[in-house]
Phi, psi and omega in degrees: 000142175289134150246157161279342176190152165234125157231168207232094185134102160271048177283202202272003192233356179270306208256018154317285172335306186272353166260333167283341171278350190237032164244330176289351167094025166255171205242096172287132165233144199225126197259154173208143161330300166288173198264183183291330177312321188262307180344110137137187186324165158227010204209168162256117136255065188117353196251138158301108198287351167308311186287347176287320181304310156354292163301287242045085188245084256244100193308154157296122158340141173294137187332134142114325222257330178231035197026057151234171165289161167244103168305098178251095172294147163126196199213105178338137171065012174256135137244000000 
């Protein structure tokens, strides 16, 4: 299979990328070290979690379930 871009890491500014080219009609792969499951951010830093959804971008397991907190930043009712 062909791509038009690779990009490398699916963290939070990797799996941006690779959404902003395939959402422009480019034919993406997007790599990451880790399996997919592990892959990308684990945490919000700053992003509106509407936008993680958006992306579909798969939110931190709930307080208690990997032992930590879940931090939510932002400003309630906004986008």
């Amino acid at each position: 299979m062909r791509f038009d871009i690779a990009i490398v890491g699916a963290g939070t500014a990797g799996a941006g990328a690779a959404w902003q080219c395939a959402r422009r009609g480019m034919r993406v792969v997007c790599v990451d070290s880790r399996p997919l499951a592990e892959a990308g951010a684990r945490w919000v830093n700053g992003v509106a979690t509407w936008l993680l959804d958006a992306a579909e971008i798969p939110t931190i397991a709930p307080a208690g379930q990997r032992g930590g907190d879940v931090v939510q930043d932002g400003c309630p009712g906004r986008r």
